[in-house]
C-alpha positions as CSV (number, residue, x, y, z in Angstrom):
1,X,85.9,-27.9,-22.3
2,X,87.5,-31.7,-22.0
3,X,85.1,-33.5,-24.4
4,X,86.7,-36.8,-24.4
5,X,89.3,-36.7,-27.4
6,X,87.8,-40.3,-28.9
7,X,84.1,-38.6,-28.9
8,X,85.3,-35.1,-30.2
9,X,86.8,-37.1,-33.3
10,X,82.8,-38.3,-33.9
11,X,81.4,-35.1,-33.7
12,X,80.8,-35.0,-37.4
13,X,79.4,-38.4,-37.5
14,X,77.1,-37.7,-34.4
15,X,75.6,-34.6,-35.8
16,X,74.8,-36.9,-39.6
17,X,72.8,-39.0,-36.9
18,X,71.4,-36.9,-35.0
19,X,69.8,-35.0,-38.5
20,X,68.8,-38.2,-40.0
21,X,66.9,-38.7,-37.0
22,X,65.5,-35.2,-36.6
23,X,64.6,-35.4,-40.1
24,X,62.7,-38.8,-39.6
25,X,60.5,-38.1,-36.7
26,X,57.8,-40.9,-35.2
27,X,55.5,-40.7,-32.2
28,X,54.9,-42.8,-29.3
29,X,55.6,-46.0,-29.6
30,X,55.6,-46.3,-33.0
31,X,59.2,-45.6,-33.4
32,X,60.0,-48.4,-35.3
33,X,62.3,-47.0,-38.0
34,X,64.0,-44.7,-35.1
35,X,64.5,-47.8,-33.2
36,X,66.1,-50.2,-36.7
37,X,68.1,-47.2,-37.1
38,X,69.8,-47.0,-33.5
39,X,70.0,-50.6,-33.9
40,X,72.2,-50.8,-37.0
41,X,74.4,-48.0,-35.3
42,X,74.7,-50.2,-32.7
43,X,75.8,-53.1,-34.5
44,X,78.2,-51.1,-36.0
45,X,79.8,-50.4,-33.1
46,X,80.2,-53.9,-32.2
47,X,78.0,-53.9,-29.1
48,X,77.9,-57.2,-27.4
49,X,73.9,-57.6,-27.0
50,X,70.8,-56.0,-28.6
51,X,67.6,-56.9,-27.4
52,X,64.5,-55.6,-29.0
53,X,60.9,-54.9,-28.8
54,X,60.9,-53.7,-25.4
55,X,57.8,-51.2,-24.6
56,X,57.0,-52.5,-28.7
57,X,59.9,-50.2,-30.2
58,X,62.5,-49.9,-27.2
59,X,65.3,-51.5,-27.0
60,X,68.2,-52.5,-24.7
61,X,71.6,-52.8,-25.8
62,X,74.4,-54.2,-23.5
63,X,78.0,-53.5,-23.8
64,X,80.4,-55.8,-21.9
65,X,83.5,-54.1,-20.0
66,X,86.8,-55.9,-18.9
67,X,85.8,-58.7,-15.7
68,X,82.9,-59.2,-13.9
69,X,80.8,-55.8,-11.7
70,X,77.6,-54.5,-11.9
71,X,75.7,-53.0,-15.2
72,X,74.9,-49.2,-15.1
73,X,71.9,-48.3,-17.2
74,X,72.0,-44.5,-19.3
75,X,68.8,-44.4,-21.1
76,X,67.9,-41.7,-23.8
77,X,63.8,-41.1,-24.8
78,X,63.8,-41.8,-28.7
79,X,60.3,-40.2,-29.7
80,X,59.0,-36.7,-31.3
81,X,55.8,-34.5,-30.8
82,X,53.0,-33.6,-32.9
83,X,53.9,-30.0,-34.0
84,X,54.4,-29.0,-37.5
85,X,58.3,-27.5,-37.8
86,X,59.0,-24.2,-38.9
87,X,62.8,-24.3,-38.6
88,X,63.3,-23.6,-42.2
89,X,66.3,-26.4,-41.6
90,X,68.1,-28.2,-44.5
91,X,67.0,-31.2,-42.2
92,X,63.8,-30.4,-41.5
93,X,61.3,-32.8,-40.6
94,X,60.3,-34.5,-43.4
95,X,56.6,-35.8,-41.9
96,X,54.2,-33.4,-42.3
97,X,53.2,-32.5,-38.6
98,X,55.6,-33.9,-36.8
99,X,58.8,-33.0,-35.3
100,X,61.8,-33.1,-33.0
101,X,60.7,-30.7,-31.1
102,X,62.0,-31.4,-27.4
103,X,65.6,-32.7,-28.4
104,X,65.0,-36.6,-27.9
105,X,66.6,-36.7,-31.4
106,X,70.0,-35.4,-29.8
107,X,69.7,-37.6,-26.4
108,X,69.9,-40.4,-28.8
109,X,72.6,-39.2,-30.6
110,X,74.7,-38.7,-27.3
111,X,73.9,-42.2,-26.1
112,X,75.3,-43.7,-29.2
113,X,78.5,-41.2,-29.2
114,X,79.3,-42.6,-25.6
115,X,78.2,-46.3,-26.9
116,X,80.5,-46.2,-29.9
117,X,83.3,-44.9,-27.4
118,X,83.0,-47.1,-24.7
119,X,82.9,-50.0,-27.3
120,X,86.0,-49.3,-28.4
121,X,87.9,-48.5,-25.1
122,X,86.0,-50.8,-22.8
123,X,87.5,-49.1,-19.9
124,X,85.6,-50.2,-17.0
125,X,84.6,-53.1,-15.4
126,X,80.7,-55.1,-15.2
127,X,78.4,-54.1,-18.4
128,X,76.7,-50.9,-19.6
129,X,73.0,-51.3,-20.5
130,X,71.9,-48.6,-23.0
131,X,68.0,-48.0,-23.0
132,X,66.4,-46.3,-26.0
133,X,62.9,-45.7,-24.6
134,X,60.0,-44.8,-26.5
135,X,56.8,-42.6,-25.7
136,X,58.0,-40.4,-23.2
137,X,56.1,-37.6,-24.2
138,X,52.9,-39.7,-24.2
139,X,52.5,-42.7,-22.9
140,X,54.5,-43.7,-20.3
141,X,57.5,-46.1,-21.8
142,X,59.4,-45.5,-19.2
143,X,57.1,-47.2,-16.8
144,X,56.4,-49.6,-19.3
145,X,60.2,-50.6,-20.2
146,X,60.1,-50.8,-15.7
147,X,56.9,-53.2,-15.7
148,X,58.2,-55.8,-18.8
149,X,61.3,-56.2,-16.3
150,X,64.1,-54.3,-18.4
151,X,65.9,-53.3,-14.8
152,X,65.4,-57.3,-13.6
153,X,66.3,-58.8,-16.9
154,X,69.3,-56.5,-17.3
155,X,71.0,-56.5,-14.2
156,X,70.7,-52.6,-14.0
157,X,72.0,-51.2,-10.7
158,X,71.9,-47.7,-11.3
159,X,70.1,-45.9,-14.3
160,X,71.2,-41.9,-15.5
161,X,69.8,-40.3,-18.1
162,X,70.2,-36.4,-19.5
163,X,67.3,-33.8,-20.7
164,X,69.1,-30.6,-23.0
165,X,68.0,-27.5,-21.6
166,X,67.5,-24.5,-24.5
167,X,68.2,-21.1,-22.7
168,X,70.3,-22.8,-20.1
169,X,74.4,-21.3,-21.3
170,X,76.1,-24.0,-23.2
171,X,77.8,-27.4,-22.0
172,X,76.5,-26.1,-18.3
173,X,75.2,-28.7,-15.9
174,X,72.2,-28.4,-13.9
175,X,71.1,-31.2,-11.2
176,X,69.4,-31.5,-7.5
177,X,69.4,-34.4,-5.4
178,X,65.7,-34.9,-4.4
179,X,62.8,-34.0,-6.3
180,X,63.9,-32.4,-10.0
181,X,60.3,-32.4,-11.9
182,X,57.1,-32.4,-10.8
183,X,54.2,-35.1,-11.1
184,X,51.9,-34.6,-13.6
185,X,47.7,-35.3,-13.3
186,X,44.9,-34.3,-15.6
187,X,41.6,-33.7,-15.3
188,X,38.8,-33.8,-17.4
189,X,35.3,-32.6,-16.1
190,X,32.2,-33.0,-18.1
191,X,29.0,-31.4,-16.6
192,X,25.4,-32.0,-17.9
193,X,22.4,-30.1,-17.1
194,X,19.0,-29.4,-18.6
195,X,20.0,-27.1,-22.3
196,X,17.1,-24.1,-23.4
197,X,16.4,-21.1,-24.6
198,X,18.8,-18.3,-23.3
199,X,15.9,-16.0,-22.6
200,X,14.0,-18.7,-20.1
201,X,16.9,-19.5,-18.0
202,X,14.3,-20.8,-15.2
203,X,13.2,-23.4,-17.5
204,X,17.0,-24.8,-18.0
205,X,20.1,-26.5,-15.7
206,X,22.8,-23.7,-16.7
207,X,26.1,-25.8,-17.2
208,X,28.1,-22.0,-17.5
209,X,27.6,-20.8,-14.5
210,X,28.6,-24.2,-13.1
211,X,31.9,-24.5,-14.8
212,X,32.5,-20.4,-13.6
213,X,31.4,-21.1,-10.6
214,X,34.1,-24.8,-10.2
215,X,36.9,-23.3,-12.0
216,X,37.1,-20.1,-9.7
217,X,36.5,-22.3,-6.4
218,X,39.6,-24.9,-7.9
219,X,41.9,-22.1,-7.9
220,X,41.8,-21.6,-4.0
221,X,43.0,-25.3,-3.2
222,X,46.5,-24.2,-3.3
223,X,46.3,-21.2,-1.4
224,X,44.3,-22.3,1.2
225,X,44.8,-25.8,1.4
226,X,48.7,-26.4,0.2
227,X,51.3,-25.5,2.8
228,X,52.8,-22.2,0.9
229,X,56.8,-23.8,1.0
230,X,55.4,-27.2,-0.6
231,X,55.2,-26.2,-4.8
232,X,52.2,-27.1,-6.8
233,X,50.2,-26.1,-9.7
234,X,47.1,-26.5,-11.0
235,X,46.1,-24.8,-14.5
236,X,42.6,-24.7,-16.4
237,X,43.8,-25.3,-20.0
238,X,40.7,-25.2,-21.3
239,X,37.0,-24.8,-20.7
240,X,34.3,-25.7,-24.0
241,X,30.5,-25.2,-24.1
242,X,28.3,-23.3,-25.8
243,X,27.3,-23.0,-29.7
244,X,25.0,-19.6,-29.7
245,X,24.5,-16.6,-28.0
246,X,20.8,-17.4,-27.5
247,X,21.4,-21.0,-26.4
248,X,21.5,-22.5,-22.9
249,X,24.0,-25.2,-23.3
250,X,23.3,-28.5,-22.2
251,X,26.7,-29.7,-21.4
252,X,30.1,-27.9,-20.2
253,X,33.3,-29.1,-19.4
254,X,37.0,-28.1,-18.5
255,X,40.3,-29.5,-18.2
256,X,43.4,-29.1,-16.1
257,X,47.0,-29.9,-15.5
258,X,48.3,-30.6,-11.7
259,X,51.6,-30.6,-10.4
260,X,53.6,-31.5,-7.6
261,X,56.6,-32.7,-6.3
262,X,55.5,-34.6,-2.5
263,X,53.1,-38.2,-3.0
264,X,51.5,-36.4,-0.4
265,X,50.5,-33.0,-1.6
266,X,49.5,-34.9,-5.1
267,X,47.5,-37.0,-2.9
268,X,45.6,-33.6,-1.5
269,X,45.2,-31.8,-4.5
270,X,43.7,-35.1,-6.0
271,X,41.2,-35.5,-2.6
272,X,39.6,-31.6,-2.8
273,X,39.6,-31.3,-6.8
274,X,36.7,-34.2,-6.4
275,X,35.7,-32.5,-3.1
276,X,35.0,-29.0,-4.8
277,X,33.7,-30.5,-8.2
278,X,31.0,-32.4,-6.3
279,X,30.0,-29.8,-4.0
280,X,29.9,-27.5,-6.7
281,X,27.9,-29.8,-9.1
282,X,25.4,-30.5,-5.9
283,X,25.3,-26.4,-5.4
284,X,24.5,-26.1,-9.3
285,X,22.3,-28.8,-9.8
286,X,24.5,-30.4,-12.6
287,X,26.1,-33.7,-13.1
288,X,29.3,-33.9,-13.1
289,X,32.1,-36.7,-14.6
290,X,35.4,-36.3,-13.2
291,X,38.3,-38.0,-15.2
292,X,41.0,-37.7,-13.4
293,X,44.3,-39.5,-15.1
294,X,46.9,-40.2,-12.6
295,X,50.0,-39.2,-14.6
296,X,54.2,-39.5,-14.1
297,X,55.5,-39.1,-10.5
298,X,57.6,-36.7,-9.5
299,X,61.2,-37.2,-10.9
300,X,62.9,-38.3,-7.3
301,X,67.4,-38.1,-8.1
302,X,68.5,-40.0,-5.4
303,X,71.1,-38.3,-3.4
304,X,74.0,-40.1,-3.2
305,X,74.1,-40.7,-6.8
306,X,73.1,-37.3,-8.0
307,X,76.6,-36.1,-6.1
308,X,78.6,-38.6,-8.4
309,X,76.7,-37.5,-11.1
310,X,77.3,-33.6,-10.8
311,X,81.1,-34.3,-9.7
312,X,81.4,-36.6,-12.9
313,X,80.0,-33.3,-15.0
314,X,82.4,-30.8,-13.3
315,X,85.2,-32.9,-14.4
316,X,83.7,-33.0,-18.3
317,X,82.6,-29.2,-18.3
318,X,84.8,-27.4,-15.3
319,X,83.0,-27.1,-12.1
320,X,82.2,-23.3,-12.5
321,X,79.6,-25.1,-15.3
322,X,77.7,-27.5,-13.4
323,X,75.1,-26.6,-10.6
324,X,74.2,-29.5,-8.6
325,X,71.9,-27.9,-6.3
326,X,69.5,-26.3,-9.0
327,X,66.2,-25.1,-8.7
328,X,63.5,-27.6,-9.7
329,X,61.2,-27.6,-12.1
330,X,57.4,-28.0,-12.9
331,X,57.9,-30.2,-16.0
332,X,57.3,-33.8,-16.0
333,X,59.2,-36.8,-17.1
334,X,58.3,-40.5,-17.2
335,X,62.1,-41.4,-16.2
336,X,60.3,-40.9,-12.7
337,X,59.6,-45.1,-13.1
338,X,63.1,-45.5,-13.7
339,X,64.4,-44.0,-11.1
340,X,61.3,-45.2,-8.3
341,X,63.1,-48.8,-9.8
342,X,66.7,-48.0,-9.4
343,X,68.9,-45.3,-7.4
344,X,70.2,-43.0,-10.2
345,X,69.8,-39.5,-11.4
346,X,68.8,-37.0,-13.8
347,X,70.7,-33.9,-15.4
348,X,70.2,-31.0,-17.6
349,X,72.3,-29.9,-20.1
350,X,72.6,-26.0,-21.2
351,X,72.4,-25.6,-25.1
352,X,72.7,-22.2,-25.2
353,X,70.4,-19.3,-26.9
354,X,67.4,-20.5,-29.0
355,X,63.6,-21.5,-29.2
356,X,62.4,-23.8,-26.2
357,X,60.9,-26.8,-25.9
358,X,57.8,-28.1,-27.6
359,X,58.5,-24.9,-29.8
360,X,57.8,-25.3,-34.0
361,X,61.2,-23.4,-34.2
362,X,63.3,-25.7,-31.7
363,X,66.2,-27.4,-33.0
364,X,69.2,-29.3,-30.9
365,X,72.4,-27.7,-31.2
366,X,74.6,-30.4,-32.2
367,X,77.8,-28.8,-30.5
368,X,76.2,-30.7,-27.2
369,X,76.2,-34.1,-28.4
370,X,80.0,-34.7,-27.7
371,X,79.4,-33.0,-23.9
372,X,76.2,-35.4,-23.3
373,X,78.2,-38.4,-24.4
374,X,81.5,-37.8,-22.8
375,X,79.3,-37.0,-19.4
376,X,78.0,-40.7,-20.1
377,X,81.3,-42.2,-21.1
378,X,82.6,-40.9,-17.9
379,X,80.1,-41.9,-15.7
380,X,80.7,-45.2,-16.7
381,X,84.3,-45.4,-16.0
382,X,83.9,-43.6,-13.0
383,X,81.3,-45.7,-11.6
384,X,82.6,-49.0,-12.8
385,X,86.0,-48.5,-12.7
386,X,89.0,-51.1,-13.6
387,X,91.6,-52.0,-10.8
């Protein structure tokens, strides 16, 4: 596999980075040690600009090449989840209930391997702007890094970025131009209705039956109102009510994940999840309080760019390992705002056999980093080359 020969040489040093970080996780945005730490990497590497305090613990970092041309953005999410490891690691997460658990530990560590090369070689024309983005997995920084004007205040023409993929065979490359994820919405119903004895149900407003009686009607709005070739999913994560078996509750509610990949079918699902808790609420003689959080958009690669992209990562892993027409996928991913910003694209890279994401057992394999970061090194000299 032609990991570029500069990066291979900083495969030891990556892989100390990478399990300092992994060791050190911090959620959100508060990733301000994650952040000082990239940041004193960076300066090490002799980067030309570093600009922090973007999205409260992002930062930008800009890295001059040789004559004037356009500044391609590669962005890598910096923060962890709240799940308590159980890798048994010699780098284990050191914060009790917190962890590296969906490999944002090892996107930073590739972004810095292709910083500290492209430093040194400056081998392409314009500027590279490295994002470190915090919050991804809640809250949004990627649309916040967009609204505080980091693709206006940079320059940023086109913005890349790579997700690792566990279970996917190692140092292959999967992409699609169009849609790649899925939006993501939640909703949150609370109903309220008159609580009693369980033996004098005709004295009472029976929340239960309400909530059965929503959560089974929900379940046909795909089926019967989604055209069957447009994907979607909706999933009733949880349902609470209730404290004895002789109580009629007085209050109920449920929650739920939606997913699609077309504005348009988000846009129905959103219209007749209100439409069926209403009617059902009128039916059952409950109130009902819809909370209905309008999540990431769907991830949208643009198409011309996604071609470069997949071409770029045949030429780092062989084209045998790179799939740029994959299937998609109902995850979500708040690089959406980057990429409704700027054309660009988004990959996956294979990690090979081991627990998956948002597992207590996951763990980066560090034998990707040097892949990841000669995909970005390329990209860069690809897109931006010298004359």
């Amino acid at each position: 596999m032609p990991v570029l020969n500069r990066i291979a040489a900083y495969a030891d040093e990556m892989k100390g980075w990478r399990r300092h970080l992994h060791q050190n996780p911090e959620l959100g945005f508060d990733c301000y040690n994650t952040a000082a730490f990239i940041a004193d990497r960076l300066r090490e590497m002799g980067v030309d600009e570093i600009h922090e305090g973007i999205a409260k613990t992002g930062l930008v970092a800009i890295i001059n090449g040789q004559g004037q041309g356009a500044t391609i953005g590669l962005r890598a999410d910096m923060d962890a989840l709240p799940i308590a490891e159980i890798t048994g690691a010699p780098y284990a997460s050191a914060i009790p209930g917190k962890m590296h658990a969906c490999g944002h530990d090892g996107h930073v560590t590739m972004l810095l391997g292709a910083a500290k090369y492209l430093c040194e070689t400056r081998r392409f024309t314009g500027r590279v702007a490295l994002m470190f983005q915090p919050a991804e997995e809640d809250g949004g920084g990627g649309q916040v890094m967009v609204d505080e004007g980091a693709m206006d205040r940079f320059g940023v023409s086109q913005v890349y970025g790579i997700h690792n993929a566990p279970n996917v065979p190692f140092g292959h490359f999967r992409t699609t131009p169009g849609p790649i994820m899925a939006s993501v919405d939640t909703a949150t119903v609370t109903l309220t209705g008159k609580g009693g004895h369980g033996a004098t149900p005709h004295d009472c407003i029976d929340p239960v039956v309400a909530v059965v009686g929503m959560v089974s009607a929900i379940q046909t709005i795909i089926p019967r109102n989604v055209y069957a070739l447009d994907e979607a999913i909706i999933s009733v994560t949880q349902i609470h009510t209730g404290t004895a078996s002789n109580i009629i509750p007085e209050t109920a509610m449920f929650q739920a994940t939606i997913r699609a990949f077309a504005p348009e079918v988000r846009a129905l699902l959103k219209r007749r999840f209100h439409e069926i808790v209403e009617g059902h609420a009128l039916a059952y003689n409950v109130k009902a309080d819809v909370h209905y959080d309008w999540g990431y958009p769907a991830t949208i690669n643009h198409e011309a760019e996604t071609t470069f992209a997949a071409d770029v990562a045949a030429e780092v892993a062989g084209a045998d390992a790179v799939d740029g027409n994959s299937a998609r996928e109902m995850g979500s991913e708040d690089f959406s705002y980057m990429l409704e910003a700027r054309p660009g694209a988004y990959l996956f890279l294979g990690t090979g056999p081991g627990a998956g994401l948002h597992h207590p057992a996951y763990d980066f394999n560090d034998e990707a980093a040097p892949i990841g970061a000669s995909f970005f090194a390329r990209l860069v000299e690809r897109a931006q080359p010298l004359a």
